[in-house]
Backbone atoms as SQL, in Angstrom:
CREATE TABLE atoms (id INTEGER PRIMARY KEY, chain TEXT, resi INTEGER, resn TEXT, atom TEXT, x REAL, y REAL, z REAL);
INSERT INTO atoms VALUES
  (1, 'A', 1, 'UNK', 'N', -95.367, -80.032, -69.636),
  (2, 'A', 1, 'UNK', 'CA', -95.090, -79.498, -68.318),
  (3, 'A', 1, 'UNK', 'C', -96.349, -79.535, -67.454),
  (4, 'A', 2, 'UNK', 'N', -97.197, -79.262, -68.009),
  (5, 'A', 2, 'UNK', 'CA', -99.158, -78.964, -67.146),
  (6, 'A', 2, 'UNK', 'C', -99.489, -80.855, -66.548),
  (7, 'A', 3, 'UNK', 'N', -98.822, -81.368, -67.939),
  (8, 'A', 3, 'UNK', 'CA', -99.037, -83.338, -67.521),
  (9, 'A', 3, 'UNK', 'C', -98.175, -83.042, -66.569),
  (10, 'A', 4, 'UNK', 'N', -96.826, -82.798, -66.421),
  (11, 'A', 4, 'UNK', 'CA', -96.162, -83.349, -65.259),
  (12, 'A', 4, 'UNK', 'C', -96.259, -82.585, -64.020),
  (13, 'A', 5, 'UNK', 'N', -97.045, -81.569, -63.656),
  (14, 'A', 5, 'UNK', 'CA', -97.200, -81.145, -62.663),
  (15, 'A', 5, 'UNK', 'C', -98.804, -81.740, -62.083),
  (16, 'A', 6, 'UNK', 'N', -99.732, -82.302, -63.123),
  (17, 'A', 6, 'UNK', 'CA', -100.985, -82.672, -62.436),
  (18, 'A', 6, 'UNK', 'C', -100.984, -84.046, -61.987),
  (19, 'A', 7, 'UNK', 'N', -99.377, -84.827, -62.391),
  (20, 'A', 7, 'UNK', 'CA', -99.028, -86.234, -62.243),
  (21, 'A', 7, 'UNK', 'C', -98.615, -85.801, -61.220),
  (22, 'A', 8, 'UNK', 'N', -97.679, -84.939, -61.226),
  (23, 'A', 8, 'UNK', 'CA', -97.245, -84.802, -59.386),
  (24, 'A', 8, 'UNK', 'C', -98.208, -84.354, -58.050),
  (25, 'A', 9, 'UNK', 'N', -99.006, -83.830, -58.592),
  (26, 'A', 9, 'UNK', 'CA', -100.158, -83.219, -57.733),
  (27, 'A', 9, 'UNK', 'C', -101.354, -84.133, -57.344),
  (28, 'A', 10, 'UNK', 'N', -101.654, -85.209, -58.392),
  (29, 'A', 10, 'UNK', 'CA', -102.186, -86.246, -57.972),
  (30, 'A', 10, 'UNK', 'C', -101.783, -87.551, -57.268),
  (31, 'A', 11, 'UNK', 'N', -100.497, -87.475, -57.105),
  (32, 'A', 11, 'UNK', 'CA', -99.593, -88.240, -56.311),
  (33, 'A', 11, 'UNK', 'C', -99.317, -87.878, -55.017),
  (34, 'A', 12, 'UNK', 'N', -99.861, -86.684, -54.704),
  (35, 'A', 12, 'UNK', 'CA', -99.365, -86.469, -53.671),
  (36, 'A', 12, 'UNK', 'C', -100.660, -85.923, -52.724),
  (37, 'A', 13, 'UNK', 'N', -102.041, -85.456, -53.440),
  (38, 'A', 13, 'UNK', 'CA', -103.022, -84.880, -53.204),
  (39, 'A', 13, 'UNK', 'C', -103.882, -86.207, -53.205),
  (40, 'A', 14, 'UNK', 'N', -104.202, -86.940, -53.795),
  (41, 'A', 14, 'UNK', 'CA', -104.878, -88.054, -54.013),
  (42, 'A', 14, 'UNK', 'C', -105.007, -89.664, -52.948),
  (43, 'A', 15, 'UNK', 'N', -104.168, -89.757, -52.788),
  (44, 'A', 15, 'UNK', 'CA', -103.800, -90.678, -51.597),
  (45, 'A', 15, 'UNK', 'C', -104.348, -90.213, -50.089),
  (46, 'A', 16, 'UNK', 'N', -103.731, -88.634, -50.025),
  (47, 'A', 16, 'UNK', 'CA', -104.336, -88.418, -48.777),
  (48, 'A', 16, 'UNK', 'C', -105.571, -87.752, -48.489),
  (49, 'A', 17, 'UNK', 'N', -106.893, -87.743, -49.682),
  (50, 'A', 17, 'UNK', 'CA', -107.722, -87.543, -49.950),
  (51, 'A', 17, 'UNK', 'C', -109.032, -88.545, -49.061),
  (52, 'A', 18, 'UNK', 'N', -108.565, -89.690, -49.044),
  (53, 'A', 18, 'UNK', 'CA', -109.240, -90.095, -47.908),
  (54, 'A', 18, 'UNK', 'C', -109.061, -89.952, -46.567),
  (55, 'A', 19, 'UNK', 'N', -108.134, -90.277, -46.290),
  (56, 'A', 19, 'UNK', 'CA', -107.412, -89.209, -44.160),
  (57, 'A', 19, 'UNK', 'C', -108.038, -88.101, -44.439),
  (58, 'A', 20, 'UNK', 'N', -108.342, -87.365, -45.239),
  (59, 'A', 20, 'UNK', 'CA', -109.216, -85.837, -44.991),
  (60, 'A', 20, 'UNK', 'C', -110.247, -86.151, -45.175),
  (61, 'A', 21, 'UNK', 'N', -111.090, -87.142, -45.813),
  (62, 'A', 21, 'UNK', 'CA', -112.585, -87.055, -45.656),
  (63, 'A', 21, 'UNK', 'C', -112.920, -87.600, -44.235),
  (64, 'A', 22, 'UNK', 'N', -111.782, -88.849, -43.802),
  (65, 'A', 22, 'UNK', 'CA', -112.091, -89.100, -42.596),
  (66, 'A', 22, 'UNK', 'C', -112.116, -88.473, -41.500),
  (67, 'A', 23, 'UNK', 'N', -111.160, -87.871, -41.455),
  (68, 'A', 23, 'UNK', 'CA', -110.813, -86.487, -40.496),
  (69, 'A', 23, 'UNK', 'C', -111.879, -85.076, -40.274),
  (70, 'A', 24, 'UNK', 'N', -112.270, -84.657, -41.592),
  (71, 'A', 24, 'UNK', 'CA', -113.586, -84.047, -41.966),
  (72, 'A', 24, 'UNK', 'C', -114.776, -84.912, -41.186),
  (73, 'A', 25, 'UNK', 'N', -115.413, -85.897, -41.288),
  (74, 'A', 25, 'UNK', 'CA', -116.208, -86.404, -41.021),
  (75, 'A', 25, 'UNK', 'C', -116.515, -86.519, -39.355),
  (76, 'A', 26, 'UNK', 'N', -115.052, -86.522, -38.921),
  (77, 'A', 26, 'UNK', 'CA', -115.223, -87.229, -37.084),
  (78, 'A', 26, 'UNK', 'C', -115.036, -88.413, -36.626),
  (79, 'A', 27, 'UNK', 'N', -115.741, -88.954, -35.488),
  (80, 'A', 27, 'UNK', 'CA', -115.315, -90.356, -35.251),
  (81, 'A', 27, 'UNK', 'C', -116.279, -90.943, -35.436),
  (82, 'A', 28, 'UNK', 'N', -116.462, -91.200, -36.607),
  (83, 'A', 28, 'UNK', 'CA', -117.306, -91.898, -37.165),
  (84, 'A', 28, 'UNK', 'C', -116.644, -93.622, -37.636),
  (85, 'A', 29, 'UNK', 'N', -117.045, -94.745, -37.774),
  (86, 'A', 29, 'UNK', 'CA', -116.541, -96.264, -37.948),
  (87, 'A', 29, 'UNK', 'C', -116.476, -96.148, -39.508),
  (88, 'A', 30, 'UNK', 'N', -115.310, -97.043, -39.543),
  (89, 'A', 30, 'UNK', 'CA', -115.092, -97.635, -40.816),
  (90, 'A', 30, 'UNK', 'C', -116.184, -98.605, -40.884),
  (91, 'A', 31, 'UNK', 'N', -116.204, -99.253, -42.583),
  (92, 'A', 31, 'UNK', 'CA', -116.574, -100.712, -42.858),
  (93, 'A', 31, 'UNK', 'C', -116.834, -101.610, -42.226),
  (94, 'A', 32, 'UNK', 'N', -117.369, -102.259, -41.481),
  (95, 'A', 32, 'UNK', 'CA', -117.397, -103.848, -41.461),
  (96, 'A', 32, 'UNK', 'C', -117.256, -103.147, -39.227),
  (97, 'A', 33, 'UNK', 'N', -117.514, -102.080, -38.981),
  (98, 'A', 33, 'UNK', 'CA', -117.520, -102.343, -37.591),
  (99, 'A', 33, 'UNK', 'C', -118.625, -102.259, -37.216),
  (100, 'A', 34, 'UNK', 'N', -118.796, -102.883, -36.088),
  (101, 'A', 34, 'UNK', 'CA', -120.288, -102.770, -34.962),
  (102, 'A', 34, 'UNK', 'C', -120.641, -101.037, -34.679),
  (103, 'A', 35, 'UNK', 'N', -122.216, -101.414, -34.986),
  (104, 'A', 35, 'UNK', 'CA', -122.855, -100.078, -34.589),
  (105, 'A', 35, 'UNK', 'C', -124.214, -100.283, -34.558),
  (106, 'A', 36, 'UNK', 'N', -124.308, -99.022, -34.205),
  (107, 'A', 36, 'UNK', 'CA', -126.240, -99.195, -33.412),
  (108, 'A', 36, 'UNK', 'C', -127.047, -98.245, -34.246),
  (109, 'A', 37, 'UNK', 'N', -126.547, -97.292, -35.053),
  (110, 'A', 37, 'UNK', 'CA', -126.934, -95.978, -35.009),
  (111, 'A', 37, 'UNK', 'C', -125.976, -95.658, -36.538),
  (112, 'A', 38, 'UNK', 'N', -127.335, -95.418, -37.605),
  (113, 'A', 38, 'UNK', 'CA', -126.082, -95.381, -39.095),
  (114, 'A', 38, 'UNK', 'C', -125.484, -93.907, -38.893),
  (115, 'A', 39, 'UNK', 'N', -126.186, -92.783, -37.798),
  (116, 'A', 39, 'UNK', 'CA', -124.518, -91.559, -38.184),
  (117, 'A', 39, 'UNK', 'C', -123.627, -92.075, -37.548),
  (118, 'A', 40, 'UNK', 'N', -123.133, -93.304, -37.001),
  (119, 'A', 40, 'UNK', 'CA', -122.242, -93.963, -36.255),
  (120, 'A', 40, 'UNK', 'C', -120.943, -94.275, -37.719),
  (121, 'A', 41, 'UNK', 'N', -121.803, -94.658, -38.796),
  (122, 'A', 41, 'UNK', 'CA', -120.817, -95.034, -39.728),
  (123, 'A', 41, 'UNK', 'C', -120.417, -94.059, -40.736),
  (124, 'A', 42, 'UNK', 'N', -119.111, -93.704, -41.069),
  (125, 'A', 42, 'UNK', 'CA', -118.850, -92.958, -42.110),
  (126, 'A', 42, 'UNK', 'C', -119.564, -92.767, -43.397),
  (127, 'A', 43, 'UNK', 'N', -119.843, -94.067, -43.892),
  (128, 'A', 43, 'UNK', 'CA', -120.489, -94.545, -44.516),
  (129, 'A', 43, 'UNK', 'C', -122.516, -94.050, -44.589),
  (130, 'A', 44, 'UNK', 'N', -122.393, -94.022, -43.248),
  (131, 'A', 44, 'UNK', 'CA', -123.965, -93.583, -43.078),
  (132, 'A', 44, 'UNK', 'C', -125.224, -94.660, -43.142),
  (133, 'A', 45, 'UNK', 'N', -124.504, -95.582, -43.093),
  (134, 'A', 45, 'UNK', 'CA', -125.143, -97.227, -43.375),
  (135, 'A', 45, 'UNK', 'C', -125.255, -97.763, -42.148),
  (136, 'A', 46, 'UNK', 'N', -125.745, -97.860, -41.401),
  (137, 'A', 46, 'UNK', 'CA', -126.026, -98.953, -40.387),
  (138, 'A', 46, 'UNK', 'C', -126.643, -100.305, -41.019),
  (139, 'A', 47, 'UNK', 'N', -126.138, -101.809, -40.993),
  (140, 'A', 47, 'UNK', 'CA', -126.609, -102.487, -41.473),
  (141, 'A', 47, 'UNK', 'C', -127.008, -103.559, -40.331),
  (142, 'A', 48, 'UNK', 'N', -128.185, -103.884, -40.366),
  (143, 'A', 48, 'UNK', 'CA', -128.316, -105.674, -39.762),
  (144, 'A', 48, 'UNK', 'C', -127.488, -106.891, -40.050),
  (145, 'A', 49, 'UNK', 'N', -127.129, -107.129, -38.888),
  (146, 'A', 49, 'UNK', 'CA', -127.054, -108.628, -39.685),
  (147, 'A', 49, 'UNK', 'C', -127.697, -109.462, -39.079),
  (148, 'A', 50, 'UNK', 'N', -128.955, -110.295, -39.517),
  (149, 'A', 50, 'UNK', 'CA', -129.937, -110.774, -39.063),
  (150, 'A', 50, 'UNK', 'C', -129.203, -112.544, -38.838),
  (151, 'A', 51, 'UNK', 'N', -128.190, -113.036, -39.125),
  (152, 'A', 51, 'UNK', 'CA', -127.627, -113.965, -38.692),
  (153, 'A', 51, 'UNK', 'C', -126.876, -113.983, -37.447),
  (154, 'A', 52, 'UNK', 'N', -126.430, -112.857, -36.944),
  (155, 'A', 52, 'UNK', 'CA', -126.153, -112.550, -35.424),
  (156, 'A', 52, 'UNK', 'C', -126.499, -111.723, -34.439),
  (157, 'A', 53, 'UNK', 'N', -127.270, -111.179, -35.084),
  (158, 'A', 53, 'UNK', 'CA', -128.755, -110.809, -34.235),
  (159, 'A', 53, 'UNK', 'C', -127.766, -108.949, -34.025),
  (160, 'A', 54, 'UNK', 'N', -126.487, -108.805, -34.381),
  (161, 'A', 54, 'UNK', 'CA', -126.018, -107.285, -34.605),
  (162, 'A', 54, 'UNK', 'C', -125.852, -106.466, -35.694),
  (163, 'A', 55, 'UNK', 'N', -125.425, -105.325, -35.741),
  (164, 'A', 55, 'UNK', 'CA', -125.158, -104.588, -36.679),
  (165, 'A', 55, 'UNK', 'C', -123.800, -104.067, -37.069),
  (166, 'A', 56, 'UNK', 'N', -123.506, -103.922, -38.184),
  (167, 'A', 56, 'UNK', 'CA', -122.381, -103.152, -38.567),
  (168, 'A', 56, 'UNK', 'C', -122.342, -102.688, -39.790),
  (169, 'A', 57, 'UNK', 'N', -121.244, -102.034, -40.023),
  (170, 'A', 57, 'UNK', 'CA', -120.756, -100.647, -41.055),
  (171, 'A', 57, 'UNK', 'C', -120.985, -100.788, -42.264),
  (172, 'A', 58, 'UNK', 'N', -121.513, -100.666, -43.041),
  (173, 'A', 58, 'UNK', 'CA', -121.310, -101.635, -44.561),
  (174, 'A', 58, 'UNK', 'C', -121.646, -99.775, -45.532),
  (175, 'A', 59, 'UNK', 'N', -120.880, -100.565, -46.734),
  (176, 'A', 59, 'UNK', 'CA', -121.015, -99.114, -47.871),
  (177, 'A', 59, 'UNK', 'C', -122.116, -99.133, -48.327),
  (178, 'A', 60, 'UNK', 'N', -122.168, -97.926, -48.994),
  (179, 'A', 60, 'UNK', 'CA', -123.879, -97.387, -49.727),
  (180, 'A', 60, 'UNK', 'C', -123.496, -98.673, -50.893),
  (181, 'A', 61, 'UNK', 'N', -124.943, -98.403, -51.500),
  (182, 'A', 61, 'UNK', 'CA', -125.037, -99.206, -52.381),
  (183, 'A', 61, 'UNK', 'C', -124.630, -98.551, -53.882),
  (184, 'A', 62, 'UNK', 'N', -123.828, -99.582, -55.041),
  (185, 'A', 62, 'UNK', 'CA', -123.402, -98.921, -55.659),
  (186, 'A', 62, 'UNK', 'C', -124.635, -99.308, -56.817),
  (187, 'A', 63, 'UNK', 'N', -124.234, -98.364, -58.222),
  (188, 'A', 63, 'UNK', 'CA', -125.232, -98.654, -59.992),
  (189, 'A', 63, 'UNK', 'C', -126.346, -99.844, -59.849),
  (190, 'A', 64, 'UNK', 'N', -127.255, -100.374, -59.967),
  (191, 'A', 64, 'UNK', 'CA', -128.069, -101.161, -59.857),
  (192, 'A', 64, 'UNK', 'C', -128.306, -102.478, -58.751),
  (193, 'A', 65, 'UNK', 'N', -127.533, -102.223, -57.682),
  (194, 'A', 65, 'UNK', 'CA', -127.718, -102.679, -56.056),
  (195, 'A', 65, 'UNK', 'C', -129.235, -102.556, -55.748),
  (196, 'A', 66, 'UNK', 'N', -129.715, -103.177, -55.225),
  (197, 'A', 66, 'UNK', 'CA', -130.985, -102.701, -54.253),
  (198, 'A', 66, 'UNK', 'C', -130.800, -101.922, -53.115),
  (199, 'A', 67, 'UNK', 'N', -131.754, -101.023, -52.908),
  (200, 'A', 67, 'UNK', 'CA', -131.211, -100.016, -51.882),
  (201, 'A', 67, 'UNK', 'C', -132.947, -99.549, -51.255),
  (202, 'A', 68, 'UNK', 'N', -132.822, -98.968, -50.418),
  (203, 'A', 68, 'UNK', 'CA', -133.920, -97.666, -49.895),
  (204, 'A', 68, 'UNK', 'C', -133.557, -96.407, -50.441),
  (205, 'A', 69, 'UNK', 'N', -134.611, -96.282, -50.368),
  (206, 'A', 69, 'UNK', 'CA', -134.875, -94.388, -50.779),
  (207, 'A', 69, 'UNK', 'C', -133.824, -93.552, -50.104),
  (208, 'A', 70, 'UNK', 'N', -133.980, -93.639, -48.501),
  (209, 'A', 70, 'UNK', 'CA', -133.456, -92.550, -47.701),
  (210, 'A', 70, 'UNK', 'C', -133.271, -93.499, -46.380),
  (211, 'A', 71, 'UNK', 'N', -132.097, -93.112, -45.446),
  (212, 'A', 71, 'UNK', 'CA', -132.265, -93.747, -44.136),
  (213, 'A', 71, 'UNK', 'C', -132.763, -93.170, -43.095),
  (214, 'A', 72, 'UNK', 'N', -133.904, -93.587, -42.453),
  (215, 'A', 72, 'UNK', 'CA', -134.989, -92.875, -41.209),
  (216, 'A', 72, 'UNK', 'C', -134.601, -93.752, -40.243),
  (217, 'A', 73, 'UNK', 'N', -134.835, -95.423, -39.855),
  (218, 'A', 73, 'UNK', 'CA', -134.599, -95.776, -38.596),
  (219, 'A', 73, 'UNK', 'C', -132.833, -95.654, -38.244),
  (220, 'A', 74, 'UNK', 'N', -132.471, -96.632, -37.144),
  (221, 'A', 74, 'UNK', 'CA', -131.655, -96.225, -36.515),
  (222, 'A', 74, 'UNK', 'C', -130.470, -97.402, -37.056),
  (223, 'A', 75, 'UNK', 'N', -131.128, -98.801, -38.092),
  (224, 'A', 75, 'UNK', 'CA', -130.274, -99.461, -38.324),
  (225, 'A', 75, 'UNK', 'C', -131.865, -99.939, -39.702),
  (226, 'A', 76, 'UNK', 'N', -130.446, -100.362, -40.906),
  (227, 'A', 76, 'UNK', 'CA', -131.054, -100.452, -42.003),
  (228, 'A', 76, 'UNK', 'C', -130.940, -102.222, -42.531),
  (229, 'A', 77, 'UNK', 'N', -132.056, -102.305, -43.285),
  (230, 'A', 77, 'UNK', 'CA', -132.195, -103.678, -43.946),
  (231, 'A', 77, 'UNK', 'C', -131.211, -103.714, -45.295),
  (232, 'A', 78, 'UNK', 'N', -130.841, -102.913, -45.949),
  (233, 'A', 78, 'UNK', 'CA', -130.306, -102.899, -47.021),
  (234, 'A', 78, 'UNK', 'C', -129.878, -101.307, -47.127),
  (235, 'A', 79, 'UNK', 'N', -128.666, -101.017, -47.526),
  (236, 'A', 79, 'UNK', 'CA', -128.332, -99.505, -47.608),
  (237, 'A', 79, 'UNK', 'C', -129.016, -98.454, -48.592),
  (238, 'A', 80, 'UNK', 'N', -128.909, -97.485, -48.593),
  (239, 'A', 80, 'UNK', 'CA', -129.447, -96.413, -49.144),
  (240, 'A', 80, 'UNK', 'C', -128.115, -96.103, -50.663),
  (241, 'A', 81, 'UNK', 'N', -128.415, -95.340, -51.181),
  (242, 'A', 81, 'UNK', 'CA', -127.246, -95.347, -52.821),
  (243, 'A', 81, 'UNK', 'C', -126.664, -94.325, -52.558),
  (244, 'A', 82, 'UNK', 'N', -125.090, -94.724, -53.153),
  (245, 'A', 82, 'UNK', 'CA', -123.991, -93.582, -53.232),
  (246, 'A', 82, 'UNK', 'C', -123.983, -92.444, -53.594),
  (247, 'A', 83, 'UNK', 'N', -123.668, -91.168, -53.230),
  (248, 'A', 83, 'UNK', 'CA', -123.643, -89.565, -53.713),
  (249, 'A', 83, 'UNK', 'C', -123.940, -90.105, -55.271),
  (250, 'A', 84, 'UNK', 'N', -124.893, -89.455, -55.826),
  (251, 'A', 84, 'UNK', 'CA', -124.868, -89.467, -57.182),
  (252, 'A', 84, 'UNK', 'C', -125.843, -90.325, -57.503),
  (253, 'A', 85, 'UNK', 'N', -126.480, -90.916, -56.703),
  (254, 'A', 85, 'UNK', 'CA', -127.740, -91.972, -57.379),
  (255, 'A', 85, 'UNK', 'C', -128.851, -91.872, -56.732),
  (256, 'A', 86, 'UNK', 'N', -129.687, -92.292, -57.644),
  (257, 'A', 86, 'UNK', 'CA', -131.292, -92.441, -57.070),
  (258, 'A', 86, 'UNK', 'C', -132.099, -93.759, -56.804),
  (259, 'A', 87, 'UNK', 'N', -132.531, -93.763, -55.672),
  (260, 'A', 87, 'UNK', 'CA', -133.132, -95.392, -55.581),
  (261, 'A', 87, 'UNK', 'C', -134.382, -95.213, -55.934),
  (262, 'A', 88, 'UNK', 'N', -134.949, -95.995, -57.215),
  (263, 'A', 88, 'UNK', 'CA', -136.097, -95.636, -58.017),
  (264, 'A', 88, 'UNK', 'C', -136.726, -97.181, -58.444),
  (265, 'A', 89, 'UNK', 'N', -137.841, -97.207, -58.753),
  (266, 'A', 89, 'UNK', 'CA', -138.357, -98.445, -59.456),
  (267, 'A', 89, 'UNK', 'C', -138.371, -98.571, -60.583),
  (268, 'A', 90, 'UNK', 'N', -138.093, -99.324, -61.741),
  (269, 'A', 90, 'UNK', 'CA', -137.547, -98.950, -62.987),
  (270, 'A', 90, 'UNK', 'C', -139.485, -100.362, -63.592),
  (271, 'A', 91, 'UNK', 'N', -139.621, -100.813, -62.467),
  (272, 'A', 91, 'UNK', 'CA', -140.404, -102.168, -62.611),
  (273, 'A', 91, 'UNK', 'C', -141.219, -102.206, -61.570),
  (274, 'A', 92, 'UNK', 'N', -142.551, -101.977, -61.370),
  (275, 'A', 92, 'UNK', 'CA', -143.701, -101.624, -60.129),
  (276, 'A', 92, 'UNK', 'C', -143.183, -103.510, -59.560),
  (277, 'A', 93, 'UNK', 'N', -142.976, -104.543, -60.416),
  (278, 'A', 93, 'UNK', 'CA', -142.647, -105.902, -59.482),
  (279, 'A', 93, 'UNK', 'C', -141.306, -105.974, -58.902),
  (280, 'A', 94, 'UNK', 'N', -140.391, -104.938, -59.263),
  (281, 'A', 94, 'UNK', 'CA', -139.104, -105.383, -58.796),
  (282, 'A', 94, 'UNK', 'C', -138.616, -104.371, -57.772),
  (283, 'A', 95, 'UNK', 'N', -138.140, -104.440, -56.690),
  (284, 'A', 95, 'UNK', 'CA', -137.436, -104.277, -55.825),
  (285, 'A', 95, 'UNK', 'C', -136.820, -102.368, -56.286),
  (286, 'A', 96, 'UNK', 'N', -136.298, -101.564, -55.492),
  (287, 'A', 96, 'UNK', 'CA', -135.507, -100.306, -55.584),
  (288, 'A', 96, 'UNK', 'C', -134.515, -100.328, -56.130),
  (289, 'A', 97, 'UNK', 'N', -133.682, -99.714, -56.766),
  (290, 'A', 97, 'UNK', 'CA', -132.349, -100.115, -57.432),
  (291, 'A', 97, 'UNK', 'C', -131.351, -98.589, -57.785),
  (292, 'A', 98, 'UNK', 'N', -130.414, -98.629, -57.356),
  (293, 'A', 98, 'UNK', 'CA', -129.834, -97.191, -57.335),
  (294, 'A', 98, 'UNK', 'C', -129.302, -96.988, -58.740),
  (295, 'A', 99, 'UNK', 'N', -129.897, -96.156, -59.452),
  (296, 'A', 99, 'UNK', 'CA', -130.043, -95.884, -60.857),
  (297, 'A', 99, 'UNK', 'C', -129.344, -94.191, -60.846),
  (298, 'A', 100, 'UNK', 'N', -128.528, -93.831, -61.827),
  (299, 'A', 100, 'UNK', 'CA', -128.043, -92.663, -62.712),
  (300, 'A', 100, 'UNK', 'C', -129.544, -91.944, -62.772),
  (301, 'A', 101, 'UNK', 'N', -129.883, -90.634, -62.971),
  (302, 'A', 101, 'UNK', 'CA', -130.796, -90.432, -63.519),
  (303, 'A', 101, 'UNK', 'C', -130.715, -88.537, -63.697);
């Protein structure tokens, strides 16, 4: 009975779990739209794209992605890591990498 009520509760709670983070959040851009300014994106990513000289929406970086520490300017070279990770050097020659820790 506890399975079939947390099957029903996740069927019905789960789906609309994102419309409430979005809604929570504001008008903030999805994915993949133009922006100037990363609190512009839900996401919190402002990205370059240095092939068209603009920017847009792109996700944090996920488990061993390259990333930055933290985002300070107003549009980023590479994103910063998802709730739950740390962008750390695991290798003084290699690049940041969003690591468990």
């Amino acid at each position: 009975m506890a399975l079939a009520i947390a099957l029903l509760l996740s069927g019905v709670l789960l789906p609309c779990w994102g419309e409430f983070a979005l809604f929570k959040k504001g008008s903030t851009k999805a994915n993949g739209a133009r922006c100037s300014h990363h609190s512009e994106c839900f996401s919190d990513c402002c990205l370059i794209n240095l092939d068209s000289g603009g920017a847009f929406c792109a996700p944090r970086a996920r488990i061993t992605m390259t990333c930055l520490p933290q985002t300070r300017s107003a549009i980023n070279i590479v994103c910063p890591c998802q709730v739950g990770l740390n962008c750390i050097h695991k290798d003084p020659d290699c690049s940041r990498r969003c690591r468990l820790i």
